[in-house]
N, C-alpha and C positions, 0 to 999 in steps of 0.2 A: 250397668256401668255408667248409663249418664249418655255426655254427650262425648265425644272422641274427633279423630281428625285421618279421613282419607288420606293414605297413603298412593295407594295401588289399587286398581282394580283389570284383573287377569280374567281375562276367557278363552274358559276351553272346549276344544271341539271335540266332543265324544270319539275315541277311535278304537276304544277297550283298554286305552292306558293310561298313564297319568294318575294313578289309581283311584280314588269313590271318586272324585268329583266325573274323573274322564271317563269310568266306566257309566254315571249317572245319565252325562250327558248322552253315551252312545245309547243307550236302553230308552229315554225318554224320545232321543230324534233334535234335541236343542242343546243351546249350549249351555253350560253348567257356570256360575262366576264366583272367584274365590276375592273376597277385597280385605286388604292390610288393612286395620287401623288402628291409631295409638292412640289407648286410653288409659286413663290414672289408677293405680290400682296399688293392692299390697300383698304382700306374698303373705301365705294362710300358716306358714312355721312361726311369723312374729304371733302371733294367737297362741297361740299355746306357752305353758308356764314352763318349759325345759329353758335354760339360760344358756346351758351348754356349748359354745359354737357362735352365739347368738349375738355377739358383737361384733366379731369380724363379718358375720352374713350380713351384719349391716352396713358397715361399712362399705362394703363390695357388693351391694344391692345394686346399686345405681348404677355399674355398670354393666348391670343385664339389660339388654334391648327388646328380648321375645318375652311374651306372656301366653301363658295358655289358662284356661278354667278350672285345671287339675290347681295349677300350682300356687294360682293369686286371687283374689278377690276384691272386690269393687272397692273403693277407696270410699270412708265416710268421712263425714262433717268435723266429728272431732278423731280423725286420726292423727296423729303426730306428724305433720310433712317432713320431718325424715324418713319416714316409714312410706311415703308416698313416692312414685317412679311412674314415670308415661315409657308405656312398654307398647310392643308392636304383638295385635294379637290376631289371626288369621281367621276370617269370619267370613259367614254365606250370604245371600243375600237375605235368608230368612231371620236372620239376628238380627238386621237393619230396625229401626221404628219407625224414625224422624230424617229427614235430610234434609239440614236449612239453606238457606241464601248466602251465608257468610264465608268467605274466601280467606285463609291467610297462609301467609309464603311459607313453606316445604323447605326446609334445606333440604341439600343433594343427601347430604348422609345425615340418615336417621338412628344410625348406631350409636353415634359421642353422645357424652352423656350431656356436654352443652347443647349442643342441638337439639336434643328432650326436652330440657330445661328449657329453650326459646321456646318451643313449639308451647310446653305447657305454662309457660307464661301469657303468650297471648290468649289461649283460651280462658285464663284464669281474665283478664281482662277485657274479655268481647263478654262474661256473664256477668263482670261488673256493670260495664258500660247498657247492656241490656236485660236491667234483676228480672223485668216481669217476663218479655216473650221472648226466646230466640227469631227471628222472622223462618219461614219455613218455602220451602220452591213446593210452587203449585204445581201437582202435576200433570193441568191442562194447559195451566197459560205457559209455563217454563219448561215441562219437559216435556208438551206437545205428543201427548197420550189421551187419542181421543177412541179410541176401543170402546164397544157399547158396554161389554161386560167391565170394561173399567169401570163406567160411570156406575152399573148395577153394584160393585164393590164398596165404590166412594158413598152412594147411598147407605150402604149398611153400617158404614164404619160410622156416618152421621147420626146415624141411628142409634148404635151401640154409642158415642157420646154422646146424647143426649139421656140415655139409660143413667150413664156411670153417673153427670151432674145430678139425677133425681135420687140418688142413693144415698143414705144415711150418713154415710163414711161423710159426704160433702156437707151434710149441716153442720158438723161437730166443728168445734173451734180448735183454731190451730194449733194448738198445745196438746190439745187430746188426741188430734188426729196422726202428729207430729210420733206419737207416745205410740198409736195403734201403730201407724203404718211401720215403726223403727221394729214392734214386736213383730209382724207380719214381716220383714228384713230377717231378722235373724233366725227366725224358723223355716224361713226358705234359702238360709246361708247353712242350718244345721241339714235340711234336707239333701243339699249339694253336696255335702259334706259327706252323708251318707251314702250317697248315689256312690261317692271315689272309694270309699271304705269297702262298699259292696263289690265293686269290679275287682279289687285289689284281692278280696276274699274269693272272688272266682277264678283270680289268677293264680293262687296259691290251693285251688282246688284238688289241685292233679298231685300235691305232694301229699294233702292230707288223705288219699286212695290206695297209698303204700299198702302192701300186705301186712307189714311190722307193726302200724299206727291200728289197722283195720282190729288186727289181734287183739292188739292193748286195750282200744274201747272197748272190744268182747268183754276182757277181763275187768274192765273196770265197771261195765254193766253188771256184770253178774258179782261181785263184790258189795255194790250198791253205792259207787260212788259219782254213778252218771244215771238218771233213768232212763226208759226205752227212746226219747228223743233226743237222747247228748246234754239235757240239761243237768247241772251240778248239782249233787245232792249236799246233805250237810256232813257227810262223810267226805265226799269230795272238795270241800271249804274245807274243810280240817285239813286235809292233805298238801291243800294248797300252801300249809303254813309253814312245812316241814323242809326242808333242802340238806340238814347237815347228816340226815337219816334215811334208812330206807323208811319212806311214806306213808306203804300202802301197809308194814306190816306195825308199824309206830299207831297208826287210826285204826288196825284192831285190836291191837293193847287197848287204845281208850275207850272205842266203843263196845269190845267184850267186856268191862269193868274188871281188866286184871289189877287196875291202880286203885282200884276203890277199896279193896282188902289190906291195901299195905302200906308201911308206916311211910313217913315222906323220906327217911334215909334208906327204905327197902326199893320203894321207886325210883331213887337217882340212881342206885346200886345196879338196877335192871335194869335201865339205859347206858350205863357203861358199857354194857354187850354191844351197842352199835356204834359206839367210837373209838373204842379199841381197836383198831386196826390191824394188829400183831394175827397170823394164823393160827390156828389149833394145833397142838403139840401132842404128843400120845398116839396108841392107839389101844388107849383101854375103850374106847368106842362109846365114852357118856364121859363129855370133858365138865358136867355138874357134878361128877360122883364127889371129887375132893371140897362141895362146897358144903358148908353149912344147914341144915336144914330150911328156916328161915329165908337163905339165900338161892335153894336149888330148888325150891318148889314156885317160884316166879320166872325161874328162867326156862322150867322146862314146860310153862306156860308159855313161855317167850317162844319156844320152838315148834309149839303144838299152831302159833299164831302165822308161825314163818312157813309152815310145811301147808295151812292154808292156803296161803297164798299162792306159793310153786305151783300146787296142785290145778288154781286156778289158772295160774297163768300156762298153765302145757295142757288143759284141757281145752284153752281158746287157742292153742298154736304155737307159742310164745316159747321161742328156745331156752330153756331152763333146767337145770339139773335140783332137781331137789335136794339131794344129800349137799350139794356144795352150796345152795341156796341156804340153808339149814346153816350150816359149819361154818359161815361167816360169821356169824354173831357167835364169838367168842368171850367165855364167865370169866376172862384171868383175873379182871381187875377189879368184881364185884365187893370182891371183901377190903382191899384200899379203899374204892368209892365208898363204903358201906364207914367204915375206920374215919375217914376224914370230912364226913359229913358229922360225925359225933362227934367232932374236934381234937382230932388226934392230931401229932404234928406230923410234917413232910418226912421227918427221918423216920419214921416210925413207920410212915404208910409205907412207906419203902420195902421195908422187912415183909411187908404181906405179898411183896411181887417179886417175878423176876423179870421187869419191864426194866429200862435206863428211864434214869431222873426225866430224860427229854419227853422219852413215850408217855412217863407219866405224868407230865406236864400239859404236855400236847392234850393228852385223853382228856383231861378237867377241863380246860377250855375250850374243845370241841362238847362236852360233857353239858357245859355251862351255856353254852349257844342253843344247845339242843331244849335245854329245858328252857328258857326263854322261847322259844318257838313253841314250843308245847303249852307254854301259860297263854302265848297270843291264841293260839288254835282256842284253849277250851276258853279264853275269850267270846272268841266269835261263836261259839255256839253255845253260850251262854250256861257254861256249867262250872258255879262261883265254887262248889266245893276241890274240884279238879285245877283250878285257877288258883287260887288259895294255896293250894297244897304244894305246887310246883312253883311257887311265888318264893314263898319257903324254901324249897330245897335250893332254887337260884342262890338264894343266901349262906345256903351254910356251903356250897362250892367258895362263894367271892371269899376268897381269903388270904392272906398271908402271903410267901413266896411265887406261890401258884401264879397270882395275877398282880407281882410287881410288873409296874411297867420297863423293868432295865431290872437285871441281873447284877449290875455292878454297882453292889452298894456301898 
């Protein structure tokens, strides 16, 4: 963070409370010391490209007073000084470096944001007034620390400078060095970064232990959409692209190749069954009997896919009923979806249902979502003839009434 400015420095006397530092001090037998200091920094959310929120946070950045590690980081060279704030940040003695010779006046309140502002002006001005060295307090002749093992210390640390001056880093000229040490900055700003990520992930450890979650990765292991160490297969990137459908049973249509046998208007047809929403009517006990040929031999593929899956997911645990698993995906509207991909009109597809105009409205552009997700999916995993094909049927959905934007023409 640079150089900063004492606030406070508090000692405490171990007694078991106070918590780590006073328990510290009681365990060692010494006392433990906690010292304020304000130093310039920037909160680590203006980093990131989300805009969201992100002008009023700035706005009312200035007046936060506390900083911790978690939330800011060290202020650079070319940051925008609105984005700059002298915040108060709670430090041990072992964070210390440097303590110079240089004294300036404290206001009483260090909270107002004028008062930051004075404070971080003179510092801005004691490194003008002094570019090359800060002056530094000796700590024999000023802080009167004459310990033999100090002096055995000060040796070393003499040592170790005169190491780092003969090191390569120091020939290179300042542009290069400027260049190395900025990339050396941001890969120990990314490693911090990591370090909060990682806690943050052990904090949220004890949700991901659930017995419900435990079940589901079973099932998606044995599926083949995670392998045996939780990493994502390319079944599992497929899936990931899906939201307006059930997922798991959508990336075994693709990857058993039931889409690779059938025309692009028999494929939108067969995704109709998962956006129709409306329940299954009858009980002649096979709601494909009334379809089509053409149309009832992909859906009862569609079922052999879905009964898959139940199966898998109630052999890992996973409360499911198979027959009502199965019975969701309802064939009413395949032969409309089938009709108005070949460019029939709305009144016409109408006759092939007994859905309302709205149901059938609603289904095509949930219908129309779905296969846009499908074309990303076999994007990413890079299969141009299933991309193509669903590119296609995208198109013969966008049409007409369906996807005016206003009803009131």
């Amino acid at each position: 963070y640079g150089w900063g400015v004492l606030i406070s420095c508090k000692k405490k006397i171990g007694g078991g409370s106070a918590g780590s530092a006073g328990r510290l001090a009681s365990q060692t037998g010494s006392a433990e010391y906690t010292l304020e200091v304000m130093l310039n920094c920037v909160e680590k959310h203006f980093d990131s490209d989300k805009t969201k929120g992100k002008a009023e946070d700035l706005e009312n950045s200035a007046l936060l007073w506390r900083g911790t590690a978690e939330t800011c980081r060290p202020a650079k060279p070319d940051d925008p000084i609105r984005l700059q704030s002298m915040r108060v940040f709670i430090l041990e003695l072992g964070n210390i470096e440097r303590i110079s010779a240089v004294r300036i006046f404290i206001p009483s309140d260090v909270t107002t944001v004028a008062s930051r502002r004075k404070v971080a002006s003179d510092v801005k001005q004691i490194k003008e007034r002094m570019p090359n060295e800060i002056p530094l307090l000796d700590p024999v002749k000023d802080l009167k620390i004459t310990d033999d093992a100090f002096q055995t210390l000060l040796g070393r640390a003499e040592t170790l400078a005169n190491r780092l001056a003969s090191h390569d880093l120091s020939n290179h000229e300042d542009e290069k060095r400027l260049t190395l040490v900025k990339a050396f900055e941001e890969k120990a700003l990314l490693e911090e970064q990591a370090k909060v990520l990682r806690d943050k992930a052990h904090a949220c450890q004890s949700i991901a232990l659930k017995d419900d979650l435990k079940k589901m990765k079973k099932a998606l292991k044995r599926l083949g959409h995670v392998d045996a160490q939780g990493v994502i297969e390319t079944k599992g990137r497929t899936a990931c692209e899906i939201n307006t459908a059930h997922e798991l049973v959508v990336v075994e249509l693709v990857f058993g190749g039931i889409f690779n046998d059938l025309s692009i208007e028999q494929s939108v047809a067969l995704l109709s069954c998962m956006t129709f929403g409306e329940p299954l009517k009858g009980d002649d006990g096979d709601p494909g009997s009334h379809l089509k040929p053409f149309l009832a031999s992909p859906f009862y593929k569609l079922q052999d896919a879905a009964r898959t899956v139940a199966r898998v997911e109630a052999q890992c645990g996973v409360d499911v009923n198979e027959d009502e698993f199965v019975d969701q995906f309802n064939p009413e509207m395949m032969e409309a979806v089938y009709a108005w991909c070949g460019g029939a009109k709305f009144v016409e597809v109408q006759k092939l249902t007994k859905a309302f105009e709205g149901t059938t409205i609603r289904t095509l552009r949930r219908l129309e979502e779905l296969v846009r997700q499908i074309t990303t999916a076999a994007k990413a995993i890079g299969n141009d003839e299933l991309e193509e094909k669903f590119n296609k049927g995208g198109e013969l959905i966008r049409r007409d009434i369906v996807f005016c934007s206003s009803l009131y023409l």
